[in-house]
C-alpha positions as CSV (number, residue, x, y, z in Angstrom):
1,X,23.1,8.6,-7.6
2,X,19.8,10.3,-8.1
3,X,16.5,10.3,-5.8
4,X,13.7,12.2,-5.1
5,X,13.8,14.2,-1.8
6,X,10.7,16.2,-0.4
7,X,12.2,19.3,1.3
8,X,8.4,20.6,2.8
9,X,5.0,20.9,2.4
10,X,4.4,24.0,-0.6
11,X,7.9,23.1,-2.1
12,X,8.8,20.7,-5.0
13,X,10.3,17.4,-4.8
14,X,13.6,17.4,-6.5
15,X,15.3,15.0,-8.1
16,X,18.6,15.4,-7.5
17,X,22.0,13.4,-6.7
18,X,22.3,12.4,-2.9
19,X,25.0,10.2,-1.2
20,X,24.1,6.6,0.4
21,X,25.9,5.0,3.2
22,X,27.2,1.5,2.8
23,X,25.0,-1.1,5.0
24,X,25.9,-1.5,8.5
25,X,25.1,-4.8,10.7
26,X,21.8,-6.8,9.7
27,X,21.5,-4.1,6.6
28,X,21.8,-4.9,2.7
29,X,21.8,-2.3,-0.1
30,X,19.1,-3.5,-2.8
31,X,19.8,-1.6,-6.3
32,X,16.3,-0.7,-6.8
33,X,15.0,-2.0,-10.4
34,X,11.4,-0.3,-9.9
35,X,9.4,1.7,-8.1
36,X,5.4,2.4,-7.6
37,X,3.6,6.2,-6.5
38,X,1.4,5.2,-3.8
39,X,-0.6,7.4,-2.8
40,X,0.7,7.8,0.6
41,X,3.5,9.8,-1.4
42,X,0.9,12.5,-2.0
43,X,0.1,12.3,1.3
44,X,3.3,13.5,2.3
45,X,4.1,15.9,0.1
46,X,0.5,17.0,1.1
47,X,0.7,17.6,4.6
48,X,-1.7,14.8,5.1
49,X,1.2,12.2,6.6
50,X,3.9,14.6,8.7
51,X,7.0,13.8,8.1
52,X,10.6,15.3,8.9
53,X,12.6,16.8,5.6
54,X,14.7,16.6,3.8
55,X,13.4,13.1,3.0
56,X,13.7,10.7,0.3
57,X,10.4,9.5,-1.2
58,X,8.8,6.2,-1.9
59,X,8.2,2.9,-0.5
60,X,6.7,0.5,-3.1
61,X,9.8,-1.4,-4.6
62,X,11.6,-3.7,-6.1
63,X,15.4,-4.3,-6.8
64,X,18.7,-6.4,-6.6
65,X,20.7,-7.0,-3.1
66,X,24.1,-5.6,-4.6
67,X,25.8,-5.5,-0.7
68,X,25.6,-7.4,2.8
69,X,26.2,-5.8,6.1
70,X,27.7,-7.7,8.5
71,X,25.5,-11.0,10.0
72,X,23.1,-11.1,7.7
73,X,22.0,-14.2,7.0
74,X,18.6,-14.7,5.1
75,X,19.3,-13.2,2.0
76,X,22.2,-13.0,-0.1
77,X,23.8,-10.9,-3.1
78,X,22.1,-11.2,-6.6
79,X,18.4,-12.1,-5.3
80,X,15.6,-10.4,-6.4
81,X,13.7,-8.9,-3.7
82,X,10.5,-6.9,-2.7
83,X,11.2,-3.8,-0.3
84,X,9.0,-4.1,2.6
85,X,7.6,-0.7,4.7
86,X,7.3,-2.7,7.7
87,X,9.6,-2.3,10.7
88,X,9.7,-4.7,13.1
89,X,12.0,-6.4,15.4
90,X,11.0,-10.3,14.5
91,X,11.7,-11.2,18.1
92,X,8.9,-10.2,20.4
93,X,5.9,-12.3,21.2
94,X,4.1,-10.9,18.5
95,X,6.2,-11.4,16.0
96,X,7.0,-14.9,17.2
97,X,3.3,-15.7,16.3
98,X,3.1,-14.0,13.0
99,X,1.8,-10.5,13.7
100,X,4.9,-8.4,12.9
101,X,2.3,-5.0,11.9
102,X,1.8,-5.7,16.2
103,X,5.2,-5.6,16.8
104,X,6.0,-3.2,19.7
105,X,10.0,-3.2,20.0
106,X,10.2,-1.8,16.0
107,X,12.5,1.1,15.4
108,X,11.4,4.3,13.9
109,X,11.9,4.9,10.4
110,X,12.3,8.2,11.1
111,X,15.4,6.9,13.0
112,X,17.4,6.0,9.8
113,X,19.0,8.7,8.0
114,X,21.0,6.4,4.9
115,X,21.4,9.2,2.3
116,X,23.0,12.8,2.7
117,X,22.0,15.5,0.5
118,X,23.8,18.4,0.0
119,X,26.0,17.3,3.4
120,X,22.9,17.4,5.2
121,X,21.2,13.8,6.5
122,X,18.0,12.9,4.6
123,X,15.2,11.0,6.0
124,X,14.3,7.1,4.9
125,X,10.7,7.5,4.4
126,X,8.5,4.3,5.5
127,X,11.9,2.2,5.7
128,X,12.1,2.2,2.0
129,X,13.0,5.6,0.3
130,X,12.6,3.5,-3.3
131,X,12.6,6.5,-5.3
132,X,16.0,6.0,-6.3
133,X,19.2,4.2,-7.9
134,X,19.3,2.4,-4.2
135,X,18.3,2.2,-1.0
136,X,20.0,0.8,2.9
137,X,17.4,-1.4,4.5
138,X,17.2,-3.2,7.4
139,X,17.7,-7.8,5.9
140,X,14.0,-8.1,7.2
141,X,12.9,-5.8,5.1
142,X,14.1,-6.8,1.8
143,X,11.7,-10.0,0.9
144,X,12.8,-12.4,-1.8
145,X,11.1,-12.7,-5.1
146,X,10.8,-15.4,-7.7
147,X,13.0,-13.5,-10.6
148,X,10.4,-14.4,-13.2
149,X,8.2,-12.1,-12.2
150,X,8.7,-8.6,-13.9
151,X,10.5,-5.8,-11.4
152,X,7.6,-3.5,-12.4
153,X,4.6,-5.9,-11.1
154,X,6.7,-6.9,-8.0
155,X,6.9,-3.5,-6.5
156,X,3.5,-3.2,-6.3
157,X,3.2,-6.3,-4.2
158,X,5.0,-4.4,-1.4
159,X,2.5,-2.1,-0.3
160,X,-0.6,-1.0,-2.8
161,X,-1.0,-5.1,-3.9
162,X,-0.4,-5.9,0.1
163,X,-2.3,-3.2,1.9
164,X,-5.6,-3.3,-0.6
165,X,-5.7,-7.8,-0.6
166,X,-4.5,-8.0,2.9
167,X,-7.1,-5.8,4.6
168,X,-9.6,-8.6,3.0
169,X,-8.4,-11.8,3.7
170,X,-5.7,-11.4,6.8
171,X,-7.5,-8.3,8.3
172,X,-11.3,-8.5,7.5
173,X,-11.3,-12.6,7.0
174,X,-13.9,-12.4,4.3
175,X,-15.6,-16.2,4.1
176,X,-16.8,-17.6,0.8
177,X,-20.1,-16.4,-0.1
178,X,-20.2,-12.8,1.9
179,X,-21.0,-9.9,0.1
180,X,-19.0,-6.8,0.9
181,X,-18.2,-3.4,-0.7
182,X,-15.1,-1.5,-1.0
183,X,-15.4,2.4,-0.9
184,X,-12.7,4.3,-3.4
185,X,-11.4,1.8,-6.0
186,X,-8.3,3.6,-7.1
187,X,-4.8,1.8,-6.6
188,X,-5.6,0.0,-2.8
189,X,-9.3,-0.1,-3.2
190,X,-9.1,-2.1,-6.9
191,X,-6.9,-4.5,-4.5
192,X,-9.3,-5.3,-2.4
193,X,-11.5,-6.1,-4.9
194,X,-9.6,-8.8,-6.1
195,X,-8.9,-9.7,-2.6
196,X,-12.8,-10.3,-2.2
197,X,-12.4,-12.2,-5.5
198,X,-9.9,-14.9,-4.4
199,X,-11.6,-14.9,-1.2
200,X,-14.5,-16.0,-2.6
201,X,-17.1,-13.2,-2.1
202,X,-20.2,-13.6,-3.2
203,X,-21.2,-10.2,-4.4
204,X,-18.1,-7.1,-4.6
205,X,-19.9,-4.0,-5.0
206,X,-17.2,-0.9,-6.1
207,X,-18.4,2.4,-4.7
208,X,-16.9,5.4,-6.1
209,X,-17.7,8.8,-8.3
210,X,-15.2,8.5,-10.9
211,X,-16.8,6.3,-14.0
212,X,-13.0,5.1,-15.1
213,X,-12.4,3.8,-11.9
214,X,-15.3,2.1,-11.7
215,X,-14.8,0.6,-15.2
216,X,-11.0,-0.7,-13.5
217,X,-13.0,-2.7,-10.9
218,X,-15.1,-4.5,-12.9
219,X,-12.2,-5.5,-15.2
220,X,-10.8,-6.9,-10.9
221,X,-13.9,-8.7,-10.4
222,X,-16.4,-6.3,-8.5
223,X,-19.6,-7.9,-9.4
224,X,-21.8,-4.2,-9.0
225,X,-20.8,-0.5,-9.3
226,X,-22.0,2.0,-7.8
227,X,-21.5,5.9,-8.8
228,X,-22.0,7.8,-5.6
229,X,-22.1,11.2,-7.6
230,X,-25.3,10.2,-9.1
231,X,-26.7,8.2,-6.4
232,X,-27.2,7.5,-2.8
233,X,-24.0,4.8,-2.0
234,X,-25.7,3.9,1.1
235,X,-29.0,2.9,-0.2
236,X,-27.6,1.3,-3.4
237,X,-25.2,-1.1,-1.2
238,X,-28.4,-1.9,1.6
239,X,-30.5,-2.7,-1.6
240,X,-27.6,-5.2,-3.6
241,X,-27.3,-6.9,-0.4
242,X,-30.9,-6.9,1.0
243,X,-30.3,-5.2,4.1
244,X,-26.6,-4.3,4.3
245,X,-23.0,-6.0,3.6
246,X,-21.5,-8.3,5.5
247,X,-18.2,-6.3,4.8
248,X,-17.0,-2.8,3.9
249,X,-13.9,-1.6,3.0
250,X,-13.0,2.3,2.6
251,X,-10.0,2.9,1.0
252,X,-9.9,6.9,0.7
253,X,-9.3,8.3,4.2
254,X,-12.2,10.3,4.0
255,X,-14.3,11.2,6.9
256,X,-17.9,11.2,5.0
257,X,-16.7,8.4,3.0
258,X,-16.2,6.3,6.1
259,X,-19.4,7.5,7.5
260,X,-21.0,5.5,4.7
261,X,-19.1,2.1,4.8
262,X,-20.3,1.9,8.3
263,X,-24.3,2.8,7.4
264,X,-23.8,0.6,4.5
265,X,-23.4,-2.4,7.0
266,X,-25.6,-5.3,7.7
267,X,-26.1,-7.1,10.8
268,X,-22.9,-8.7,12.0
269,X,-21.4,-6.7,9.6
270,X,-18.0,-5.2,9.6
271,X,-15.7,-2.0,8.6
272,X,-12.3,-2.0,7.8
273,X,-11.0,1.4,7.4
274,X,-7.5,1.8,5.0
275,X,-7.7,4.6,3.6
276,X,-5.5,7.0,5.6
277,X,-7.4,10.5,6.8
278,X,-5.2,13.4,7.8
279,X,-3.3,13.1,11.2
280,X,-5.2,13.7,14.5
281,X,-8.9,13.0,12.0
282,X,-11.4,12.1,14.7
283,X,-14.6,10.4,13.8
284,X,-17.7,10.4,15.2
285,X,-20.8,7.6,15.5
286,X,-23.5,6.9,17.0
287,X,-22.5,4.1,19.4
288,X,-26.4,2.6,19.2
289,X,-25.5,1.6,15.6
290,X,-23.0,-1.1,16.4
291,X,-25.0,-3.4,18.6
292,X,-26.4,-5.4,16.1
293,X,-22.9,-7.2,16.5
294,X,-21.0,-4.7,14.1
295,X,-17.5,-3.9,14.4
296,X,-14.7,-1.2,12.7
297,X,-11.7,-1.9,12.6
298,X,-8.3,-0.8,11.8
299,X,-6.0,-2.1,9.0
300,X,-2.2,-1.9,9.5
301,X,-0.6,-2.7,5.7
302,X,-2.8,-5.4,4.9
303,X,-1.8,-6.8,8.7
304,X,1.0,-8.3,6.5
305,X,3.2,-10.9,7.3
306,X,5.6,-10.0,4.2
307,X,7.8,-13.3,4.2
308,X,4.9,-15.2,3.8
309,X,2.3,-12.6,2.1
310,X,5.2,-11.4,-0.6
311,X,5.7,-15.0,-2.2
312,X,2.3,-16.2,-1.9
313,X,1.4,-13.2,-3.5
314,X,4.1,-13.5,-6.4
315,X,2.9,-16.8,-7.1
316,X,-0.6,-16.3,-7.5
317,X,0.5,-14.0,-9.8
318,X,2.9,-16.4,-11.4
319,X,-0.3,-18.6,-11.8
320,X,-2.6,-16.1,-13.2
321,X,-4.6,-15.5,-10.6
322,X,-3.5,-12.1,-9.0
323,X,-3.4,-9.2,-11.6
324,X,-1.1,-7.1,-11.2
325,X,-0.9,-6.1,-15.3
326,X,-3.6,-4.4,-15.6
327,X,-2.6,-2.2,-12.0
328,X,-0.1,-0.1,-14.1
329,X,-1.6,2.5,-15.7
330,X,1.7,4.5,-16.7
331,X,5.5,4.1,-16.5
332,X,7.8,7.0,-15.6
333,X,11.4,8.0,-15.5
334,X,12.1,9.5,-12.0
335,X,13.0,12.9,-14.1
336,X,9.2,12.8,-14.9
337,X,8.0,12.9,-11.2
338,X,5.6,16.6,-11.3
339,X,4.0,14.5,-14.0
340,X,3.4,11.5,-12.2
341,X,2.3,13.5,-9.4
342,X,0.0,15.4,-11.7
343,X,-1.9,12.3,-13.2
344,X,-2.1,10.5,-9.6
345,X,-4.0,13.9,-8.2
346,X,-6.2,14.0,-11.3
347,X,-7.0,10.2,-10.7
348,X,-6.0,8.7,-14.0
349,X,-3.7,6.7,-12.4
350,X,-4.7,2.8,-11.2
351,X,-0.9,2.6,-10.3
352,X,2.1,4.5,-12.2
353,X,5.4,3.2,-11.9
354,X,8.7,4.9,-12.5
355,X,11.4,2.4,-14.2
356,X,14.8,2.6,-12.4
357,X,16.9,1.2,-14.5
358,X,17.6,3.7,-16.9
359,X,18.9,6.2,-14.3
């Protein structure tokens, strides 16, 4: 079967055939349908997220359960299901009260080594490794899906859909009638948009120096834009929301980009940072600037709860309420994967997704 395995930072990705073990206890084998280029992909092929090679790419998918270890019990052959990135045990206390991203008894996913290329053990990257035919997860991580909704929109409901509307309502809590802004509005950031939609916001203000992207969130629901190459972000967010937001999101991983989601902050007001800066970034602020009752936090995957999140999520698309359309900006065969890389580094990309099937 074929995948796409990162052997280093400098080298290509290949796409090549690899070997997959059969699913051990509590594991299934989920004949992935599609697949969607994060960009947390990049970020490992960057540098940006370390990670041991060889290793097979990509978490954001969607497939078939084709095979059942032994004693698993919550899903079965033939469902349609979402791959999830998050590892956790499902036992501990924080899991018992629905905070798996808390979970401290999960097992590194740098612990599972499913596929062997060239007789050599690959890497599962983020519990997933969806960029190919199939993948060997753990049962809690493969999420069933109502089948009417399209393999190609239900990917992106396990991470970019996730992450981006999560960080709003399960991490952030955004209350009818706030106003917020959301800092980088490319495939997470448009998410949070329409996170602040359905959460009722009052005023969404997009922040970012790309026009096209910009153009993206108001077709998501941000009510203002705001081109930071031409103007001051800061001042244009403290003026829409006389005085600062109640909420900011950044979703870039970008130092300076951070820096101003926090300035751009009212009283009371708080940052959620999901963007993901390089390993070992520190960040510095002046401590004086969060007494008015300001806060930062941090954003774990949308502080999912993917048995409950996934579904909800599916059937507010189902209803027409979530889009997830309008995400995909290109499909892909996995041969086509420089390209894909190409277009997501040039930012023409809201999401691309590489079709499976075909392979």
């Amino acid at each position: 079967m074929k995948a796409a395995v990162f052997w280093g930072v400098e080298k290509p990705v290949s796409v090549r055939d690899v070997k997959l073990k059969d699913p051990g206890p509590g594991e299934v084998r989920v004949r992935l349908k599609a697949a969607g280029l994060c960009h947390s992909d990049l970020s490992v092929i960057d540098g940006t997220i370390p990670y041991p090679v060889p290793v097979v790419l990509g978490h954001e998918g969607a497939g078939i359960i084709d095979a059942l270890g032994t004693g698993v019990t919550s899903v079965k052959e033939g469902e349609a299901v979402i791959v999830s990135t998050l590892s956790h045990c499902g036992r501990c206390p924080a899991c018992e009260v629905g905070k798996p991203t808390q979970c401290r008894n999960a097992p590194s996913p740098k612990d599972s080594l499913p596929f062997t290329v060239d007789g050599k053990p690959a890497f599962q990257f983020a519990n997933a490794s969806v960029f190919a035919e199939a993948t060997v997860v753990r049962e809690q991580g493969a999420i069933p899906i109502d089948k009417r909704v399209p393999f190609d929109r239900a990917c992106l409901i396990g991470c970019g859909i996730m992450t981006g509307f999560g960080a709003v309502i399960n991490r952030a809590k955004v209350e009818t009638g706030a106003t917020m802004a959301v800092f980088g509005v490319g495939g997470i950031g448009l998410n949070c948009v329409q996170g602040g939609v359905l959460a009722g916001a009052a005023k969404i203000i997009a922040v970012d120096v790309m026009p096209q992207k910009l153009e993206w969130a108001k077709r998501f629901g941000a009510t203002h834009t705001v081109d930071s190459s031409k103007e001051d972000a800061v001042a244009a967010v403290r003026d829409l929301t006389g005085g600062g937001a109640d909420y900011t999101f950044e979703a870039v991983g970008n130092i300076a980009v951070i820096k101003q989601a926090l300035e751009a902050l009212g009283p009371g007001g708080a940052l959620t940072i999901v963007g993901v800066p390089k390993m070992g970034t520190s960040f510095d602020f002046v401590v004086h600037g969060l007494y008015q009752n300001k806060a930062i936090l941090g954003c774990r995957y949308g502080t999912a709860r993917p048995r409950v999140d996934f579904p909800m999520l599916a059937e507010l698309y189902l209803n027409g309420r979530l889009k997830i359309d309008e995400l995909i900006t290109q499909h892909y065969r996995l041969d086509d994967f420089e390209t894909a890389i190409a277009d997501l580094r040039h930012g023409s990309l809201a999401r691309g997704v590489f079709d499976l099937e075909e392979h």
